[in-house]
Wavefront OBJ file of the C-alpha trace (Angstrom):
o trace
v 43.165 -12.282 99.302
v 41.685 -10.885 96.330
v 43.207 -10.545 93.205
v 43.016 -6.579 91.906
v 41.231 -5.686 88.942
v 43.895 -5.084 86.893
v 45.221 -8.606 87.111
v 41.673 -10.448 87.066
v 41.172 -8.536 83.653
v 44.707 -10.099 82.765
v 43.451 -13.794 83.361
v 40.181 -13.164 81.497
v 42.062 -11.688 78.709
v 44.834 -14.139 78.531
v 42.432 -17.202 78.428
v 39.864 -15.485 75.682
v 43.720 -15.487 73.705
v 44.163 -18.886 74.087
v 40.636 -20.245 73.525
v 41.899 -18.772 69.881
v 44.941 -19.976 69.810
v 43.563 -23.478 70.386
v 41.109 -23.151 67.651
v 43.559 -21.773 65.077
v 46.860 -23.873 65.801
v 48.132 -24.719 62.116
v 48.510 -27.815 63.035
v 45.069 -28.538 64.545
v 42.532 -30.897 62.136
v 39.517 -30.964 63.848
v 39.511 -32.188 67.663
v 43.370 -33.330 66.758
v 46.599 -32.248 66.867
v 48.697 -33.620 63.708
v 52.906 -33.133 63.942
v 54.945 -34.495 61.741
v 58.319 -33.772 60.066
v 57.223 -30.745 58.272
v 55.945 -28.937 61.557
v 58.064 -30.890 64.733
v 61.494 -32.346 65.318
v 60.769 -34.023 68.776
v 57.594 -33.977 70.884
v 57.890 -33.871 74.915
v 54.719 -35.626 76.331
v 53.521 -35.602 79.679
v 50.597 -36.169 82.118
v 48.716 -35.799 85.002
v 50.067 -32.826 87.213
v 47.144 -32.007 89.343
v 48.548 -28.599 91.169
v 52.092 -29.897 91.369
v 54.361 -26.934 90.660
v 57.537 -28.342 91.288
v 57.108 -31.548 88.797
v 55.502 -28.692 86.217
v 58.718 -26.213 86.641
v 60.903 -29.147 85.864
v 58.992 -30.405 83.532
v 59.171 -26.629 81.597
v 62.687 -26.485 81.991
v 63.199 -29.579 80.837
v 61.119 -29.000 77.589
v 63.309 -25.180 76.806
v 60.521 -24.303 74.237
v 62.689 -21.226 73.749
v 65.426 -22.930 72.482
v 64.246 -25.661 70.831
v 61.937 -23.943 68.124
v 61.153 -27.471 66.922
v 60.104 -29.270 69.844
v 56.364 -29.299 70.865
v 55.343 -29.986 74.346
v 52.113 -32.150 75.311
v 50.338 -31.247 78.622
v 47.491 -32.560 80.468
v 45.046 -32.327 83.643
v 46.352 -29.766 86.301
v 42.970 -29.436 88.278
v 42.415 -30.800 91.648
v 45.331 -31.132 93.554
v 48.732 -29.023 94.858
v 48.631 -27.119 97.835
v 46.228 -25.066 99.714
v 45.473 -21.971 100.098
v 46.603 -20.696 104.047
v 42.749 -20.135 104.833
v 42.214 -23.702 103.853
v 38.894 -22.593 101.693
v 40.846 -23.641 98.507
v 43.735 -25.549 96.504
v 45.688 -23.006 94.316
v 45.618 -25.912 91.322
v 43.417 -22.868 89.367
v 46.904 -20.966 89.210
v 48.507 -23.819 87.167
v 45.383 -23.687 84.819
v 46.473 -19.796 84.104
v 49.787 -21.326 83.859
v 48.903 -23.090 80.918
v 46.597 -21.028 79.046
v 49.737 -18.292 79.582
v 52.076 -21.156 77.769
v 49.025 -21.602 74.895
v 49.829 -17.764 74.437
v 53.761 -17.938 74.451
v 54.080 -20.869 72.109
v 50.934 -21.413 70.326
v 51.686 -23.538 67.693
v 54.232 -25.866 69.884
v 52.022 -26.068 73.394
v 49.561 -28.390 73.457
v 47.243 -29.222 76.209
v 44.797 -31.887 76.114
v 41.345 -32.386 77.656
v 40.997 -35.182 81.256
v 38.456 -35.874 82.907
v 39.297 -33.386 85.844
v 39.004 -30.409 83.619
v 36.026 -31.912 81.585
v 34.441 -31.828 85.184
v 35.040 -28.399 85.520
v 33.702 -27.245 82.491
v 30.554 -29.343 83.202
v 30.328 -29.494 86.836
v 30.696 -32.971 86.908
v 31.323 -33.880 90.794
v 34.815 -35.970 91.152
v 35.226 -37.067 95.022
v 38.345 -38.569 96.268
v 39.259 -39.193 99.692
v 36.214 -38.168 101.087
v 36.400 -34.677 99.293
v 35.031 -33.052 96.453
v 37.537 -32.059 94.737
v 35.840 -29.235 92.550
v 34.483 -27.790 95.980
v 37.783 -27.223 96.812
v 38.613 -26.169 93.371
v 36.194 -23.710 93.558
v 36.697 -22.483 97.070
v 40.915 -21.524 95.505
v 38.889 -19.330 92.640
v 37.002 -17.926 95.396
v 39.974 -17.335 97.486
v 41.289 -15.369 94.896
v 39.113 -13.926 92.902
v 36.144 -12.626 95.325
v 32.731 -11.936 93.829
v 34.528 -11.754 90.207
v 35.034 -15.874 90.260
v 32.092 -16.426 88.251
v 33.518 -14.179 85.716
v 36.600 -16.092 85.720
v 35.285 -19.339 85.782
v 33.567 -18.237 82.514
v 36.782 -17.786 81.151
v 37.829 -20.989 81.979
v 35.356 -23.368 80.760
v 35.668 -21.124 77.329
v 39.166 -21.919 76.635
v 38.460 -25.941 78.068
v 35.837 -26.203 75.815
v 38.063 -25.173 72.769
v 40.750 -28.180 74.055
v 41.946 -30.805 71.784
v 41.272 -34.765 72.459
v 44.559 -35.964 71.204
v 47.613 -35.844 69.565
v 48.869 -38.336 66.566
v 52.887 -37.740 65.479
v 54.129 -39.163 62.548
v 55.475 -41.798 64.098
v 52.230 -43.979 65.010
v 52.310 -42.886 67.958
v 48.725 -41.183 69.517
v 48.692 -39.396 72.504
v 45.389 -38.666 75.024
v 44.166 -38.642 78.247
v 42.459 -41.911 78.267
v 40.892 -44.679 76.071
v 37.463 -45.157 75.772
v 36.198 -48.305 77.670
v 35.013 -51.621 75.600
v 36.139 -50.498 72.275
v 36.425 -53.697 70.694
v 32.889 -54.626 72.422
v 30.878 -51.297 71.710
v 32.920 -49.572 69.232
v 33.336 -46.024 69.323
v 32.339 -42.695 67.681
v 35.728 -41.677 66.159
v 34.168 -39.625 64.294
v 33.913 -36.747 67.558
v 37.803 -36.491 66.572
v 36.721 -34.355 63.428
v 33.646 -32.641 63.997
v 32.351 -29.647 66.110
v 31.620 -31.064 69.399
v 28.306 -29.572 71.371
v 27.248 -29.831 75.122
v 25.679 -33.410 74.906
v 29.233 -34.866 73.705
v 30.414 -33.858 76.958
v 27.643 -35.048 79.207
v 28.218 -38.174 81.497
v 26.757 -40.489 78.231
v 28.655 -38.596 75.357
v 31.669 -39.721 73.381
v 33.981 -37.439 74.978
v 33.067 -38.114 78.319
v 34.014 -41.699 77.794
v 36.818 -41.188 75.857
v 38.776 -39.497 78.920
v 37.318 -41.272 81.981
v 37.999 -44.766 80.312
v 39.859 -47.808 82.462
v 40.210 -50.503 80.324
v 43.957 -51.663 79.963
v 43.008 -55.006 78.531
v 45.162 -56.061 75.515
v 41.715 -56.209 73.154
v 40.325 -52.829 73.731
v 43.830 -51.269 73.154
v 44.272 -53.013 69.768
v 40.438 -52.501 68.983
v 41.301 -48.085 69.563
v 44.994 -48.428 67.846
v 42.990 -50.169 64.962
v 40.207 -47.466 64.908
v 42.136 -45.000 64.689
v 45.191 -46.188 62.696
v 47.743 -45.865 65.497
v 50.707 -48.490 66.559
v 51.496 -47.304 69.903
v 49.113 -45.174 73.045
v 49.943 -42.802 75.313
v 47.722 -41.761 78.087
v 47.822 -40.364 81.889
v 44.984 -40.560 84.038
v 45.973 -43.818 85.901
v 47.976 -43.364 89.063
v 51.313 -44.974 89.060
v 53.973 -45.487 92.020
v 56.577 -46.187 89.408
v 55.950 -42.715 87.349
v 54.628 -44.837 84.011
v 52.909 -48.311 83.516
v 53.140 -50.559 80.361
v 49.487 -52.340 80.843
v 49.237 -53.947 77.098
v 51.739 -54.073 74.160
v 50.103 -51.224 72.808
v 50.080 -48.483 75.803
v 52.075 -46.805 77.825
v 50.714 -44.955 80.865
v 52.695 -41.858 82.725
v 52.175 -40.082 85.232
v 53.668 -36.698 86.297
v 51.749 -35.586 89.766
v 54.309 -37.752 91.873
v 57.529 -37.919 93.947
v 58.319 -40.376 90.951
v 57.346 -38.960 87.935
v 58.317 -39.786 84.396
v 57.917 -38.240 80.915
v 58.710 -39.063 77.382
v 60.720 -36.998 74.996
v 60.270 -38.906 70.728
v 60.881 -37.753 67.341
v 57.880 -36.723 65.796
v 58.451 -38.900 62.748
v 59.903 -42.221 61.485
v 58.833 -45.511 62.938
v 58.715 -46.427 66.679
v 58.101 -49.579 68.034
v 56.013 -50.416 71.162
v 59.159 -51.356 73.088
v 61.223 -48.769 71.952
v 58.838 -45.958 73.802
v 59.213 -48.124 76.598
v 62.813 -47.646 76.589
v 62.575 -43.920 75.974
v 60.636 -43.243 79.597
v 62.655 -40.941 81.265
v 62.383 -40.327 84.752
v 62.095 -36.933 86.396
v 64.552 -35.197 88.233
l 1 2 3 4 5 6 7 8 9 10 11 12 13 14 15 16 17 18 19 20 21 22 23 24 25 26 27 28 29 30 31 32 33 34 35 36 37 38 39 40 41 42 43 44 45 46 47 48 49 50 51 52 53 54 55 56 57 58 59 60 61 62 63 64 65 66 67 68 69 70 71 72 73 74 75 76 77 78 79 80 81 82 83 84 85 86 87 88 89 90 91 92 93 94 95 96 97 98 99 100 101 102 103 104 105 106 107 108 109 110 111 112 113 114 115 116 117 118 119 120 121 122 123 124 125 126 127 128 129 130 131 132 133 134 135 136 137 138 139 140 141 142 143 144 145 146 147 148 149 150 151 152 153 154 155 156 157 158 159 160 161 162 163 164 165 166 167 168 169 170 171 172 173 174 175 176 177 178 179 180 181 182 183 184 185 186 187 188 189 190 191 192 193 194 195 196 197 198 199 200 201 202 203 204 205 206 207 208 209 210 211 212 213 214 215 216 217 218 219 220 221 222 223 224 225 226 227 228 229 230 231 232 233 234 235 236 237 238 239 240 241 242 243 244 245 246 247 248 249 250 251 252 253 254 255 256 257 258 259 260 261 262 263 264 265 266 267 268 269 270 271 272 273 274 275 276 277 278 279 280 281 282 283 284 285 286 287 288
């Protein structure tokens, strides 16, 4: 099953367009994504999809970027995961990838899709097993699938337009959105300052500052005031923790979701005027 030439020169083209459009968003201050009430009404935010098509159509439909010319959406991680190909050589999670550098095209200034850990693993072929499998194996073996002996050129592609990927997202509101939190803030600190500068290969290496920043695990009360603090935000928002319930509230200052389920949830906030911690809470919606 390999794609023709005409359509592998469409997915090589339409990520080199959106490896611009990430660098040139209007709203994009360094490694950040700023929205307020001068550029957003309301902000959709969701997380970890990992190959699920069905949450990700709902979740598009949902958001109606077409007619809501205010409203910005917030995606993140759609590696590793979904359904395989019939050979069994591959997943098809790749597809969603072109999905969303296809969005980044559409609605440039209003799509935003953040860096994980999954996708930082692709770009650096950083090995992530679960279950017993290597998941960028089987990553690799759905490029394959598709795209013959013109995968490497397409893999190119992708790890151009990761590498161009904001970290985060802060709204008006206090509110900052990312994948994760780095690990033992309030112990080690953190380099904040990888949120404004140009980032090179070593930041994304297993010891750099973006590598922890979006494989981080630490949901205790003290590291999530230590990062609000650092960064001058009241309330976090984050994926890359698993939950049953579709969102977890681990501190008084985060709130996890997680899209990639049967029970999947989502939040939809104005981009400006004061939230409090409980009132995001309130706001989860659940997907259906």
């Amino acid at each position: 099953m390999s794609a023709s030439s005409e359509v592998i020169e469409n997915v090589i083209s339409a990520f080199a367009t959106a490896a611009s459009a990430n660098r040139t968003v209007g709203a994009r201050f360094g490694n950040l994504i700023e929205l307020h009430a001068d550029n957003a009404d309301d902000v959709m935010i969701t997380a970890d999809l990992h190959g699920n098509r069905v949450n990700f159509e709902k979740l598009l439909k949902i958001a109606d970027l077409k007619n809501n010319p205010r409203r910005h959406l917030i995606m993140q991680e759609v590696c590793h995961g979904g359904p395989l190909y019939p050979s069994g050589a591959g997943d098809m999670s790749h597809a969603m990838l072109e999905d969303v550098a296809r969005l980044k095209n559409e609605f440039p200034e209003r799509f935003h899709f953040l860096l994980s850990n999954h996708e930082l693993s692709e770009m650096t072929d950083f090995p992530i097993m679960k279950a017993k499998r290597m998941l960028n194996l089987i990553f690799r073996g759905g490029v394959q699938e598709m795209y013959g002996d013109q995968t490497d050129r397409v893999r190119a592609a992708y790890v151009d337009f990761l590498r161009t990927l904001p970290l985060g997202v802060r709204l008006e509101c206090g509110v900052f959105v990312s994948h994760s939190l780095p690990d033992s803030t309030d112990e080690m600190g953190f380099d904040s300052v990888i949120f404004l500068r140009h980032l090179d290969q070593q930041d994304f290496t297993e010891r750099g500052p973006v590598f922890r920043f979006v494989w981080g695990r630490d949901f205790r009360q003290e590291n999530a005031d230590a990062f609000a603090s650092l960064i001058g935000a009241e309330i976090l928002i984050n994926g890359h923790e698993p939950c049953k319930q579709g969102f977890s509230v681990p501190n008084s200052r985060q709130v996890v979701l997680d899209c990639c389920g049967e029970k999947a949830c989502y939040l939809l906030l104005p981009a400006s005027g004061a939230l409090t911690h409980t009132q995001v809470v309130e706001m989860v919606q659940t997907l259906e």
